[in-house]
Predicted model as a PDB file, atoms N, CA, C, CB and O in Angstrom, pLDDT in the B-factor column:
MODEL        1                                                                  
ATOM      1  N   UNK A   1      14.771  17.300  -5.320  1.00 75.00           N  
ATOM      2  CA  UNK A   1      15.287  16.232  -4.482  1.00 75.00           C  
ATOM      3  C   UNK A   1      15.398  14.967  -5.333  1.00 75.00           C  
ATOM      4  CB  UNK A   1      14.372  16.000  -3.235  1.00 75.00           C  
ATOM      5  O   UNK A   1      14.457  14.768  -6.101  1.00 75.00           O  
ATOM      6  N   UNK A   2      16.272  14.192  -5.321  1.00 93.00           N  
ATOM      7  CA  UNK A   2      16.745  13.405  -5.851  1.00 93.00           C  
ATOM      8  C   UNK A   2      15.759  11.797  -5.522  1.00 93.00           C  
ATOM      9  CB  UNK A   2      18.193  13.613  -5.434  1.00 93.00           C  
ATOM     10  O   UNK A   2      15.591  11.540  -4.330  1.00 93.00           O  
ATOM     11  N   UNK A   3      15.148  10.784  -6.576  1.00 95.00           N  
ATOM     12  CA  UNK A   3      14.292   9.900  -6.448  1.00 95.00           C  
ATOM     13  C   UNK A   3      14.993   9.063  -4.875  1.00 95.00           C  
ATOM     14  CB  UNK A   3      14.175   9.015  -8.003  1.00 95.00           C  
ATOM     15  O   UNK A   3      14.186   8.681  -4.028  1.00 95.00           O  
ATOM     16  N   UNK A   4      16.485   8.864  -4.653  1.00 96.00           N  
ATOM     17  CA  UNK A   4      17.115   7.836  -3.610  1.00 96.00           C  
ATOM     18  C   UNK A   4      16.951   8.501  -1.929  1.00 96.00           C  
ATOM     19  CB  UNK A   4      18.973   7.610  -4.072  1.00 96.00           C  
ATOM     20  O   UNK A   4      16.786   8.032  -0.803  1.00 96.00           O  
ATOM     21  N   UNK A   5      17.107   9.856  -2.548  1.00 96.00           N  
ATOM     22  CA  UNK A   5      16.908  10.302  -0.925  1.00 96.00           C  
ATOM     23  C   UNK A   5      15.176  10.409  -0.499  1.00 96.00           C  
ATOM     24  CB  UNK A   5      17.722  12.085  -0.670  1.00 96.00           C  
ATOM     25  O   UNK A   5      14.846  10.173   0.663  1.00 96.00           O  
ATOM     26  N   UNK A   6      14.124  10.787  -1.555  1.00 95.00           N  
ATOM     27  CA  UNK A   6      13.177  10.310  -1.535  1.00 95.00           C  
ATOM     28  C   UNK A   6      12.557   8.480  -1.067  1.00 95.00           C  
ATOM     29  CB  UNK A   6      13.082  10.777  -2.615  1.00 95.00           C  
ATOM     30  O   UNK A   6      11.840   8.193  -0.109  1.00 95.00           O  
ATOM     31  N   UNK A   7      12.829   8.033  -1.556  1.00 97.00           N  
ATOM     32  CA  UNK A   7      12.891   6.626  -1.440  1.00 97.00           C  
ATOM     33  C   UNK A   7      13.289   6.177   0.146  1.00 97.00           C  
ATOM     34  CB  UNK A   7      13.982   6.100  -2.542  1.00 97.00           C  
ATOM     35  O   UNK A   7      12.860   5.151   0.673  1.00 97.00           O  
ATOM     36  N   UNK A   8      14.213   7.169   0.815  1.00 97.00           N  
ATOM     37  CA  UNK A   8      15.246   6.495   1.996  1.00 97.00           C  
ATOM     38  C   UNK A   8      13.607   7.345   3.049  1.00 97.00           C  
ATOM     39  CB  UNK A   8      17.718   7.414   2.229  1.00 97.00           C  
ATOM     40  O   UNK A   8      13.030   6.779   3.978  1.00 97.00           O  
ATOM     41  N   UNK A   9      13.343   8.400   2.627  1.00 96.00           N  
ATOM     42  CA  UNK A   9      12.585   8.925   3.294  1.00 96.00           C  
ATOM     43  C   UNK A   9      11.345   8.257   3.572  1.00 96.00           C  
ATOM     44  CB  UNK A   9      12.481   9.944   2.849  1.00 96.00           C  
ATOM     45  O   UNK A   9      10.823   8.193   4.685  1.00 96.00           O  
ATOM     46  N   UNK A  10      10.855   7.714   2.408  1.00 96.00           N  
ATOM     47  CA  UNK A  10       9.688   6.640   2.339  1.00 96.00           C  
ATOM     48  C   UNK A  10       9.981   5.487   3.112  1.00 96.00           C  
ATOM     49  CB  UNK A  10       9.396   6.140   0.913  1.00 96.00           C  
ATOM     50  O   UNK A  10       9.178   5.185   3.995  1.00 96.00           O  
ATOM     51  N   UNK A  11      10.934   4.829   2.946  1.00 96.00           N  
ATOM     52  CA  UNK A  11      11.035   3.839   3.738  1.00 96.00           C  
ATOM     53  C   UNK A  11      10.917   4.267   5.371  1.00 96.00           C  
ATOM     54  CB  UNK A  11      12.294   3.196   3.349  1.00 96.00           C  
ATOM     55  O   UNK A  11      10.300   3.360   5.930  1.00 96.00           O  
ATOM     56  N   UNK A  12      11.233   5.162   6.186  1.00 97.00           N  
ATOM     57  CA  UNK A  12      11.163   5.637   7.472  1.00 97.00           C  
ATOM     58  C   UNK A  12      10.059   5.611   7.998  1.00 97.00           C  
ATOM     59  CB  UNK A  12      11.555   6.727   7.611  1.00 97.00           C  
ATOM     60  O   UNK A  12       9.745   5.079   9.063  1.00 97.00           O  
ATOM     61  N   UNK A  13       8.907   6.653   6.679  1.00 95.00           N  
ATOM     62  CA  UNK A  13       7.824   6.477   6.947  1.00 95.00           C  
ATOM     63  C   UNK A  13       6.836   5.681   7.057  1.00 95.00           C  
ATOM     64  CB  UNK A  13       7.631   6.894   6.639  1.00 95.00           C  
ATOM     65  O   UNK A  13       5.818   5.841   7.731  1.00 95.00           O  
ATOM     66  N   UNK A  14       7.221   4.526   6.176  1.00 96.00           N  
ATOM     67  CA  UNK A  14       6.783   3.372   5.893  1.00 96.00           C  
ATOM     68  C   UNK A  14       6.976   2.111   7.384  1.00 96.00           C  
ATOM     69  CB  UNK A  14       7.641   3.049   4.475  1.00 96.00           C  
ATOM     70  O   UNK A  14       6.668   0.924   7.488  1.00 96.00           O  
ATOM     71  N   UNK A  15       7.500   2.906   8.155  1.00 96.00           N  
ATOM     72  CA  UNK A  15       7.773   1.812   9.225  1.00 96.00           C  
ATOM     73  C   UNK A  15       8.951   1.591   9.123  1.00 96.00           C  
ATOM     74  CB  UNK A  15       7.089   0.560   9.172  1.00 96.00           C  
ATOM     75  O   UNK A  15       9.182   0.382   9.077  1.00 96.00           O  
ATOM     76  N   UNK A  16      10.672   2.838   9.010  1.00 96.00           N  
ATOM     77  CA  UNK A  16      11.922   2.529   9.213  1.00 96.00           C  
ATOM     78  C   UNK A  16      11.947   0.954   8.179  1.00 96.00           C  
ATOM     79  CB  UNK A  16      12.247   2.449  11.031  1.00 96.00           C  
ATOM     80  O   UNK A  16      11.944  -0.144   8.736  1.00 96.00           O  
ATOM     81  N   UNK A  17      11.964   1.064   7.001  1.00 97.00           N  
ATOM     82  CA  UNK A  17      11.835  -0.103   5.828  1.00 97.00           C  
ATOM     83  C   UNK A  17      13.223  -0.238   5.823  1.00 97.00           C  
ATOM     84  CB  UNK A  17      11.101   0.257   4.210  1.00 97.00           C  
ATOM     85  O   UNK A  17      13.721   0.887   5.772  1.00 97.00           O  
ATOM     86  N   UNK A  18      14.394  -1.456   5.866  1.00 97.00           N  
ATOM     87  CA  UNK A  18      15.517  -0.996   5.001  1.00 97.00           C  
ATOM     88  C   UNK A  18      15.791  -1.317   4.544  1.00 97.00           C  
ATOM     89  CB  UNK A  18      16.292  -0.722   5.041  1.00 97.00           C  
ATOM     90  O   UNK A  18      15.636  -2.538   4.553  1.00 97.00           O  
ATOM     91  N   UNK A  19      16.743  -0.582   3.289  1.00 96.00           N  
ATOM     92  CA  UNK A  19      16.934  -1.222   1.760  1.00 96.00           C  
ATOM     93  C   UNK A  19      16.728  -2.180   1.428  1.00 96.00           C  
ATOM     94  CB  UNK A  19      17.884  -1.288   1.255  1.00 96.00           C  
ATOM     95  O   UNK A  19      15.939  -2.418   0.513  1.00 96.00           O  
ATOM     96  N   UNK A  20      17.485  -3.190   2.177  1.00 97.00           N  
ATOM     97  CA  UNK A  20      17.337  -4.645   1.954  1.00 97.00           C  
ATOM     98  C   UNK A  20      16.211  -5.332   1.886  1.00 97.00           C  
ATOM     99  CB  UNK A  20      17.893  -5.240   2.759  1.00 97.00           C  
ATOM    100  O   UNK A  20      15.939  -6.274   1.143  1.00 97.00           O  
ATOM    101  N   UNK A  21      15.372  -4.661   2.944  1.00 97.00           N  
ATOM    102  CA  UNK A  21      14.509  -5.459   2.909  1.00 97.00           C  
ATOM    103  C   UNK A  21      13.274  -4.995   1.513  1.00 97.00           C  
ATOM    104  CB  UNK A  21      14.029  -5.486   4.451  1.00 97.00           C  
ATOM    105  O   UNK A  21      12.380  -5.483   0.822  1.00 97.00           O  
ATOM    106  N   UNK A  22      13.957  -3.829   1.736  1.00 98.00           N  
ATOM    107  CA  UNK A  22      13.007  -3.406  -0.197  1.00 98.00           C  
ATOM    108  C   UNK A  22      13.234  -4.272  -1.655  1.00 98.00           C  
ATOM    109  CB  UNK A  22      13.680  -1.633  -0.931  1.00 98.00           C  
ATOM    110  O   UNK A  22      12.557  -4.807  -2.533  1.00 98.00           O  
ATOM    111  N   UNK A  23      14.567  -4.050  -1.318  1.00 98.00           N  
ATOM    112  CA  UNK A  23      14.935  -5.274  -2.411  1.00 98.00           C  
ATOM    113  C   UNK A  23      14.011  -5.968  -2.271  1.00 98.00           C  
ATOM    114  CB  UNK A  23      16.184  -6.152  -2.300  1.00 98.00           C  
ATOM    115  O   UNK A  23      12.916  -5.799  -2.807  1.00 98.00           O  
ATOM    116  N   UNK A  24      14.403  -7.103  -1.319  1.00 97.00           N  
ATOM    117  CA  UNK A  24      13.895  -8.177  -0.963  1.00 97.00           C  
ATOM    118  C   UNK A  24      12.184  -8.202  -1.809  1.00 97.00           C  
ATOM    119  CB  UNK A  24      13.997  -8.168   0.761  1.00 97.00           C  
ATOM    120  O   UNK A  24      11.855  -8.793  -2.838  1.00 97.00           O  
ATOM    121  N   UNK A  25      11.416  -7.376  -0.951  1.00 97.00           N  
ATOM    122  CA  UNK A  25      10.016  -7.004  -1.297  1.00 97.00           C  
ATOM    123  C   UNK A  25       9.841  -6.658  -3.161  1.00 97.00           C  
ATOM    124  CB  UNK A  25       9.650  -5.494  -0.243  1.00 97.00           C  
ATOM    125  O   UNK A  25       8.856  -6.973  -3.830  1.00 97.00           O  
ATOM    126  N   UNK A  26      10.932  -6.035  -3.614  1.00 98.00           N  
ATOM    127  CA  UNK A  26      11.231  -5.956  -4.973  1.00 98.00           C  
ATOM    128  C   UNK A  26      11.423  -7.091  -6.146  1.00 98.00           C  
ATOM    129  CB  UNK A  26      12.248  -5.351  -4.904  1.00 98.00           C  
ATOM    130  O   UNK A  26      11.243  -6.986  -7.360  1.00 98.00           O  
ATOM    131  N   UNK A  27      11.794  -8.061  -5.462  1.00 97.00           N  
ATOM    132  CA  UNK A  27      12.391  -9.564  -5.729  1.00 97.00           C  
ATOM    133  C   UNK A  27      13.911  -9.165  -6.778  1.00 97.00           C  
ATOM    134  CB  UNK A  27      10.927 -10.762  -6.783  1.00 97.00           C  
ATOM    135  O   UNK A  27      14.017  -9.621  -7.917  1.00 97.00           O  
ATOM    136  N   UNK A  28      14.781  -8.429  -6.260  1.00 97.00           N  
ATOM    137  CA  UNK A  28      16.133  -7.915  -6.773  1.00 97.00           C  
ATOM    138  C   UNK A  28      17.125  -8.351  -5.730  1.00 97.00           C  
ATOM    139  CB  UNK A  28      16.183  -6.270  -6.988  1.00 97.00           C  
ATOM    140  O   UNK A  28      16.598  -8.933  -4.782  1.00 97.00           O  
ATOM    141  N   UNK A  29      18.313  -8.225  -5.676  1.00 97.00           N  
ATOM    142  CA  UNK A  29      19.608  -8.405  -4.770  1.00 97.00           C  
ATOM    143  C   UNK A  29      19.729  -6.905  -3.881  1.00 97.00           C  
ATOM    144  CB  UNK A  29      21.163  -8.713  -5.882  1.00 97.00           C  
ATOM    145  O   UNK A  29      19.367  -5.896  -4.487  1.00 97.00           O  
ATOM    146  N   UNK A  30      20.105  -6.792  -2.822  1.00 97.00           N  
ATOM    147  CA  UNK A  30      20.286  -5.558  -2.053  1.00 97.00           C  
ATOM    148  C   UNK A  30      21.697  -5.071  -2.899  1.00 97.00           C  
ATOM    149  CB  UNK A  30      20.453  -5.841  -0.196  1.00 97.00           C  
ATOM    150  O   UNK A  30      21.781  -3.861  -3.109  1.00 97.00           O  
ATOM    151  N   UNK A  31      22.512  -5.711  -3.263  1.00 97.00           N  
ATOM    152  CA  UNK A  31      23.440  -5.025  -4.380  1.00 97.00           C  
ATOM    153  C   UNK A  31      23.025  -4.599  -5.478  1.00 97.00           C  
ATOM    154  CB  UNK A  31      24.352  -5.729  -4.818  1.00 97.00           C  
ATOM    155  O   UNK A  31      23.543  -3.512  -5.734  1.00 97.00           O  
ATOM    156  N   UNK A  32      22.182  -5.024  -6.412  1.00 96.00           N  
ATOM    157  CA  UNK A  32      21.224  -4.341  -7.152  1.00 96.00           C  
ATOM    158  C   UNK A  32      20.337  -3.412  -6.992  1.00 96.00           C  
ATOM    159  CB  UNK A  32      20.695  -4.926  -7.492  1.00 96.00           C  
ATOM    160  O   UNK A  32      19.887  -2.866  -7.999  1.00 96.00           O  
ATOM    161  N   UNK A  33      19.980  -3.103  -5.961  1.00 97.00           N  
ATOM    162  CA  UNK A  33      19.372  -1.948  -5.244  1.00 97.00           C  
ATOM    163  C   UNK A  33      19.992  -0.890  -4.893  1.00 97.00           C  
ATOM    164  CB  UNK A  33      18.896  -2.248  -4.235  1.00 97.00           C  
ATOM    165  O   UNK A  33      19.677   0.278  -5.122  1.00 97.00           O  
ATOM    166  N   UNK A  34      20.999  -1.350  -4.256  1.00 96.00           N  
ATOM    167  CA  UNK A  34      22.261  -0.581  -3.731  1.00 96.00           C  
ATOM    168  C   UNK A  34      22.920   0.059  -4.724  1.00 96.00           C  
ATOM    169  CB  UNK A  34      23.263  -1.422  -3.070  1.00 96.00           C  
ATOM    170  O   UNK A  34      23.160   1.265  -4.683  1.00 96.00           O  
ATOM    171  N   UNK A  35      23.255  -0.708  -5.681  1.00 96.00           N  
ATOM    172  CA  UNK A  35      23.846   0.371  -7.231  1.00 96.00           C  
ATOM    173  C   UNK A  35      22.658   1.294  -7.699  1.00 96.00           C  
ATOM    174  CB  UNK A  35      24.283  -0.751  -8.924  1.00 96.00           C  
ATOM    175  O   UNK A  35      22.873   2.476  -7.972  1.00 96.00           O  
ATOM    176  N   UNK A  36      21.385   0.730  -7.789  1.00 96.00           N  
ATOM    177  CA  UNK A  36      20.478   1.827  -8.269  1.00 96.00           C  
ATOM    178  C   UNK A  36      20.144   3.360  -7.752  1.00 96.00           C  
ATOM    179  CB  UNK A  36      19.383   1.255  -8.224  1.00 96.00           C  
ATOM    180  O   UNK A  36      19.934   4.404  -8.370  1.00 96.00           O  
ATOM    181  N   UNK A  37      20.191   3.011  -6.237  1.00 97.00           N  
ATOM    182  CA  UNK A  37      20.399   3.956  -4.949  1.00 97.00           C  
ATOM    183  C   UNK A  37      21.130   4.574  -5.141  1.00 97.00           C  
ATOM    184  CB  UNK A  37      20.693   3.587  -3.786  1.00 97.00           C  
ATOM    185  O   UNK A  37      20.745   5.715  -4.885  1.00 97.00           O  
ATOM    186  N   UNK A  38      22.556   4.553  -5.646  1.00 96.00           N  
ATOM    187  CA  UNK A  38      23.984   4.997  -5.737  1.00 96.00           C  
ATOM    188  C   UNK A  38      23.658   5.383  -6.845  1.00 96.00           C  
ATOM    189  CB  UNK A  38      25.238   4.099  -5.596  1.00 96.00           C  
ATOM    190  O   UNK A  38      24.089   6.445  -6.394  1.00 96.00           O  
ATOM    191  N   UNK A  39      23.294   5.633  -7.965  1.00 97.00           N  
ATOM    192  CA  UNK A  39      23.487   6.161  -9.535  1.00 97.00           C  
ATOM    193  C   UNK A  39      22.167   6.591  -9.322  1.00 97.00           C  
ATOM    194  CB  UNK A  39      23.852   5.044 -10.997  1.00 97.00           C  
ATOM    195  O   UNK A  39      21.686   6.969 -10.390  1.00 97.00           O  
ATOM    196  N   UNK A  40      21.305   6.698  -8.285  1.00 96.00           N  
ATOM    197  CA  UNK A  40      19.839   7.213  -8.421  1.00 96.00           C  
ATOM    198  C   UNK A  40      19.187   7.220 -10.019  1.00 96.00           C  
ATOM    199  CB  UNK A  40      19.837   8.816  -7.823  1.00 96.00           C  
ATOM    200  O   UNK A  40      18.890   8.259 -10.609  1.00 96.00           O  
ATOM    201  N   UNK A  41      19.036   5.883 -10.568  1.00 93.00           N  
ATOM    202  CA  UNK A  41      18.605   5.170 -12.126  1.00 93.00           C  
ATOM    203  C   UNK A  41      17.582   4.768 -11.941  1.00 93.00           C  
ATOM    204  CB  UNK A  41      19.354   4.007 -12.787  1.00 93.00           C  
ATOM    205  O   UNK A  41      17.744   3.549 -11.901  1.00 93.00           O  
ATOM    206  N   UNK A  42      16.421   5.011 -11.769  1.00 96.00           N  
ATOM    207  CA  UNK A  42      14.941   4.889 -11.545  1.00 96.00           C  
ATOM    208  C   UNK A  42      14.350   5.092 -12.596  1.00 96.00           C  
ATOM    209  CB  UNK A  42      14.372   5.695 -10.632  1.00 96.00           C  
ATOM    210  O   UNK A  42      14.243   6.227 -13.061  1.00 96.00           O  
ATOM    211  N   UNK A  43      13.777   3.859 -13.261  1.00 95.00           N  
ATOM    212  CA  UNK A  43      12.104   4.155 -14.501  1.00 95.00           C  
ATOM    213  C   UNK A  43      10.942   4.457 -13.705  1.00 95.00           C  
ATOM    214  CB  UNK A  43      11.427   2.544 -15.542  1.00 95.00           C  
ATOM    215  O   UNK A  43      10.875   4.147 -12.516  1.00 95.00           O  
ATOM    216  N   UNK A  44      10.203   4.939 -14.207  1.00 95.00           N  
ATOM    217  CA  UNK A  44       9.188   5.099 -13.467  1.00 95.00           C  
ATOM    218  C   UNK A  44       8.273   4.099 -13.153  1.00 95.00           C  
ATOM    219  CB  UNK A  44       8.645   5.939 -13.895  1.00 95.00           C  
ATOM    220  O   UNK A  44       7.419   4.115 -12.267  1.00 95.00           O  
ATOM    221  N   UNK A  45       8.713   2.610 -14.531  1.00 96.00           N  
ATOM    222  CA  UNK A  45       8.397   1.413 -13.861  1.00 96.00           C  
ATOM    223  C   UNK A  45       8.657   1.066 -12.497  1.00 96.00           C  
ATOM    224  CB  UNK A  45       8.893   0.568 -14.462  1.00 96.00           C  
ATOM    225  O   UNK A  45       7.839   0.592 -11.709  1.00 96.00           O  
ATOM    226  N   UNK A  46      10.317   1.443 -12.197  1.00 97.00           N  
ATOM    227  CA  UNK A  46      10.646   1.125 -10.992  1.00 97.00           C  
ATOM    228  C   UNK A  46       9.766   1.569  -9.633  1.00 97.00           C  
ATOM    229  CB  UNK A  46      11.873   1.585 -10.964  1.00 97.00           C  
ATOM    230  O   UNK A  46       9.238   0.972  -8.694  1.00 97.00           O  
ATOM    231  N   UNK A  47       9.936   3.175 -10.138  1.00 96.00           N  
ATOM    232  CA  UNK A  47       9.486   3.747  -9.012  1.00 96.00           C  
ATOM    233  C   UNK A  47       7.788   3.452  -8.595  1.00 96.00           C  
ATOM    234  CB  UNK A  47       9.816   5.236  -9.242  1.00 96.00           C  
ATOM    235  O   UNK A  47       7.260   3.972  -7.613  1.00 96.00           O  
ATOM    236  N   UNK A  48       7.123   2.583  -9.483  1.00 96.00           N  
ATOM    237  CA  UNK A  48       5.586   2.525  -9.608  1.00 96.00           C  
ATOM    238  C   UNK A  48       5.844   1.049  -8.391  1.00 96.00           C  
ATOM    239  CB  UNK A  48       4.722   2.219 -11.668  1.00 96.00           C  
ATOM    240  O   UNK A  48       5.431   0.880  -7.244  1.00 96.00           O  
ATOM    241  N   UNK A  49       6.716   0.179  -9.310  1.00 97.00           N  
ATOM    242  CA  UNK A  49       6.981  -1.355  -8.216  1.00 97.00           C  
ATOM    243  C   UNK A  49       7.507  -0.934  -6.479  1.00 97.00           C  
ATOM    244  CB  UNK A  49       8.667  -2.522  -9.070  1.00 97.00           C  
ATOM    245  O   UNK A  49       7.067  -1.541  -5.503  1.00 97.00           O  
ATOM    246  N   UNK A  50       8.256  -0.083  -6.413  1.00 97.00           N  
ATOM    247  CA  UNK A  50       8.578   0.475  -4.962  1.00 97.00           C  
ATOM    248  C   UNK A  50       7.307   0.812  -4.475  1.00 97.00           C  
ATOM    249  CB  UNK A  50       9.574   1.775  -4.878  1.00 97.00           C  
ATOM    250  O   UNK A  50       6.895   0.349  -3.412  1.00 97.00           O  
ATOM    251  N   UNK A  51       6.502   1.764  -5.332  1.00 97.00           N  
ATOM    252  CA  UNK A  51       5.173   2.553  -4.329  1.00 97.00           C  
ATOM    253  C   UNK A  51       4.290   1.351  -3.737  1.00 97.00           C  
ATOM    254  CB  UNK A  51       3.919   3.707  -5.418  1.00 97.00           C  
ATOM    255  O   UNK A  51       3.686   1.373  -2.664  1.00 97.00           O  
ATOM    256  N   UNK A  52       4.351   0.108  -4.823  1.00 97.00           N  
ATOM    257  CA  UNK A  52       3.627  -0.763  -4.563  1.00 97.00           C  
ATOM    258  C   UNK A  52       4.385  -1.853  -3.620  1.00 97.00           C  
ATOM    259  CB  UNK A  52       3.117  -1.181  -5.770  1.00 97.00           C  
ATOM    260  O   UNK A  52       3.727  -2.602  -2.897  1.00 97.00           O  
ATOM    261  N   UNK A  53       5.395  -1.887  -3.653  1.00 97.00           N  
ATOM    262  CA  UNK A  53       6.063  -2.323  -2.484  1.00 97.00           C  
ATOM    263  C   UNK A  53       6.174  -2.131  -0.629  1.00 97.00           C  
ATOM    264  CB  UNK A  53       6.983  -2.028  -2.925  1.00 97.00           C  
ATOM    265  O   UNK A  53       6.376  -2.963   0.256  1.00 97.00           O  
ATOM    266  N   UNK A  54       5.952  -0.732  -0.595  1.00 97.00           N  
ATOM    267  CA  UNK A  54       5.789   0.393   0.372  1.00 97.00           C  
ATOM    268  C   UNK A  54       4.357   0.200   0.749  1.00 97.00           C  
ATOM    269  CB  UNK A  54       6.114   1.908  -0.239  1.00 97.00           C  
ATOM    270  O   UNK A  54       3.960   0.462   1.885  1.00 97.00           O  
ATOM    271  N   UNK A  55       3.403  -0.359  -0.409  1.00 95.00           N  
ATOM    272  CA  UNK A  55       1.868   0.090  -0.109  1.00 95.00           C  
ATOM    273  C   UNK A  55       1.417   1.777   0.074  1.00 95.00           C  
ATOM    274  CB  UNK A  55       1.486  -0.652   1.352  1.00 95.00           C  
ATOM    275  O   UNK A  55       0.664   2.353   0.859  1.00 95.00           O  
ATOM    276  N   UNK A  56       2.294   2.240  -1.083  1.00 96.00           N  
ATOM    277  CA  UNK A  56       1.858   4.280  -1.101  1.00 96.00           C  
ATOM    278  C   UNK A  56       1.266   4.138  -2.757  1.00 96.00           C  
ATOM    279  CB  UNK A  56       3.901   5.931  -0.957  1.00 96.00           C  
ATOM    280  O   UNK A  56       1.190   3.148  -3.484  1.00 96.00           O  
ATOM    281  N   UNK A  57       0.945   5.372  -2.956  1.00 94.00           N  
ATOM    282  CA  UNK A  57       0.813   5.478  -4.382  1.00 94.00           C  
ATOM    283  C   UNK A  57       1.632   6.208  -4.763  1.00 94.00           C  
ATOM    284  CB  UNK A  57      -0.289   5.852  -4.878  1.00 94.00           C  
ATOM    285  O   UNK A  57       2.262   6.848  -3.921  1.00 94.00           O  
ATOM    286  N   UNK A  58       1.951   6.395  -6.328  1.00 94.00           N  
ATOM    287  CA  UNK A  58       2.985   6.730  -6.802  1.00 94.00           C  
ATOM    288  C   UNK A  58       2.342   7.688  -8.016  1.00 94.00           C  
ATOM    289  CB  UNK A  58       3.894   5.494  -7.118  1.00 94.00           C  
ATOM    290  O   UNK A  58       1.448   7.256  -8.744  1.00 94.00           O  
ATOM    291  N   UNK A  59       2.891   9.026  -8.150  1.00 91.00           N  
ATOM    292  CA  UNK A  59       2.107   9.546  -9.379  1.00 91.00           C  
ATOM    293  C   UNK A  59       3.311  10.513 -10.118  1.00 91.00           C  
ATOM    294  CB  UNK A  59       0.541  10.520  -8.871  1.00 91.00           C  
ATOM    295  O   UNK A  59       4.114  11.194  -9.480  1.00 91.00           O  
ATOM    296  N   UNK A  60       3.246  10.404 -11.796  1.00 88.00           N  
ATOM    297  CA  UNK A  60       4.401  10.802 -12.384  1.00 88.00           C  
ATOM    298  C   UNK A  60       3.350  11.680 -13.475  1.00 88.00           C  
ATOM    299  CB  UNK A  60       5.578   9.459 -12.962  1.00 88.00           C  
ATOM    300  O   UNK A  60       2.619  11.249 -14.366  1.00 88.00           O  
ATOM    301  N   UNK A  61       3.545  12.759 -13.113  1.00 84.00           N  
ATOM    302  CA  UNK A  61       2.718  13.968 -14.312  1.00 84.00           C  
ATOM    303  C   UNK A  61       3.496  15.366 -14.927  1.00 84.00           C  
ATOM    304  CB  UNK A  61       1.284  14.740 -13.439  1.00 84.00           C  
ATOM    305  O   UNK A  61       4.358  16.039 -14.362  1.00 84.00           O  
ATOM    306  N   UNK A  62       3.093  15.500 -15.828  1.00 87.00           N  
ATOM    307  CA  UNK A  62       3.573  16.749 -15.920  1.00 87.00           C  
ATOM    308  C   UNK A  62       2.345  17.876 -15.737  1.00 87.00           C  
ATOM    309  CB  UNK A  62       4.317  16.834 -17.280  1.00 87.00           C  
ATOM    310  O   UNK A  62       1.150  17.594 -15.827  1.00 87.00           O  
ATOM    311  N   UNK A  63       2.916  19.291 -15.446  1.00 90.00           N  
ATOM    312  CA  UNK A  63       2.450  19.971 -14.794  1.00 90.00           C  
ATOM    313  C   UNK A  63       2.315  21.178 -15.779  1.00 90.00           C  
ATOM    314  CB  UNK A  63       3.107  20.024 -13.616  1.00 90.00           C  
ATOM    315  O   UNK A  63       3.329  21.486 -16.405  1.00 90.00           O  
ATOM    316  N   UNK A  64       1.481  21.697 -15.926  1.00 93.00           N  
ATOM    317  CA  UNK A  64       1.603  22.972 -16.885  1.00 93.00           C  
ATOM    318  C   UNK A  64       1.172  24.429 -15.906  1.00 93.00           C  
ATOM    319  CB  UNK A  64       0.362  22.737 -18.383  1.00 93.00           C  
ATOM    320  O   UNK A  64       0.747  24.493 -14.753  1.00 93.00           O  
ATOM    321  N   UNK A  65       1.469  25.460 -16.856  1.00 95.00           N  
ATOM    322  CA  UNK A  65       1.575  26.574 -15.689  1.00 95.00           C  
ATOM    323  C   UNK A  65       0.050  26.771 -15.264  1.00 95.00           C  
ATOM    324  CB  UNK A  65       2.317  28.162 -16.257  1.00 95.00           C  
ATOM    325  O   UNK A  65      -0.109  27.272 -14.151  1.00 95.00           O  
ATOM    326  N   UNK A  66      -1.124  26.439 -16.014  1.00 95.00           N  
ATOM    327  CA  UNK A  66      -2.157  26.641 -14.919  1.00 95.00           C  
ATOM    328  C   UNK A  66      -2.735  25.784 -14.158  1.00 95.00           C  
ATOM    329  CB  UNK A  66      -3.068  27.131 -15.293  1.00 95.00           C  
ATOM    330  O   UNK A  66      -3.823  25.829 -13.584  1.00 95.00           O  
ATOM    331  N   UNK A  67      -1.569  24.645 -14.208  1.00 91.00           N  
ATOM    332  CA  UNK A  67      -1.922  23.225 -13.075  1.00 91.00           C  
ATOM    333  C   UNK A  67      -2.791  21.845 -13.571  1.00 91.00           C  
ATOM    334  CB  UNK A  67      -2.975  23.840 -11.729  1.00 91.00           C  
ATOM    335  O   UNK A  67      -3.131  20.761 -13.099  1.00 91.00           O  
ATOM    336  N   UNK A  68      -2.903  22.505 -14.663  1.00 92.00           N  
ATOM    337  CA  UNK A  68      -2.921  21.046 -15.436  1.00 92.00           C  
ATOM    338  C   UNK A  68      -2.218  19.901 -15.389  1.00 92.00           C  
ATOM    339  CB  UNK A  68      -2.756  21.154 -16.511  1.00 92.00           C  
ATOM    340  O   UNK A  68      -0.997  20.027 -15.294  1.00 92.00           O  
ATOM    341  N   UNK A  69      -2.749  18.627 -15.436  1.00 88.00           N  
ATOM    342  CA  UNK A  69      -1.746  17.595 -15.456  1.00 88.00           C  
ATOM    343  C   UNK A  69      -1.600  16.667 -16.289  1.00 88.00           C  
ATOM    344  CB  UNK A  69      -1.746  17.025 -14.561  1.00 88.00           C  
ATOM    345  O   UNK A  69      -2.505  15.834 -16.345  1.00 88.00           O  
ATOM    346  N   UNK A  70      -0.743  16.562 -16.946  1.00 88.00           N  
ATOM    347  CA  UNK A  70      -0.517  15.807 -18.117  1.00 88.00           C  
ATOM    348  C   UNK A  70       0.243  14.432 -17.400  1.00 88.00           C  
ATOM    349  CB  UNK A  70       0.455  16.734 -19.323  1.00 88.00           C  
ATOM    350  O   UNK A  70       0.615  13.494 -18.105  1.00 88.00           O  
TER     351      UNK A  70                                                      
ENDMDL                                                                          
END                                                                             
């Protein structure tokens, strides 16, 4: 699943959040958001400032086959 449709999902859960107002919470333009959304271009900086935006946590690992996490 793709980080934007993730993100749209979080916001719902988060209390129906919308974009804009993520931006907003982001300190970016909802057109700047809106292109990122659209080209789904996420660092994981980004995606760490959203979790903390949202108030979720955010975790980026890699996974090895006996479940290790790197």
């Amino acid at each position: 699943m793709k980080f934007a449709k993730k993100i749209k999902m979080l916001c719902i859960e988060c209390g129906n959040i919308s974009e804009a107002e993520l931006a907003r919470r982001l300190g970016v333009t909802p057109q700047t958001f809106n292109k990122k959304m659209h080209t789904d271009n996420f660092s994981v900086r980004d995606l760490e400032e959203i979790a903390a935006a949202l108030n979720v946590k955010f975790e980026a690992n890699f996974i090895l086959p006996d479940g290790r996490k790197m």
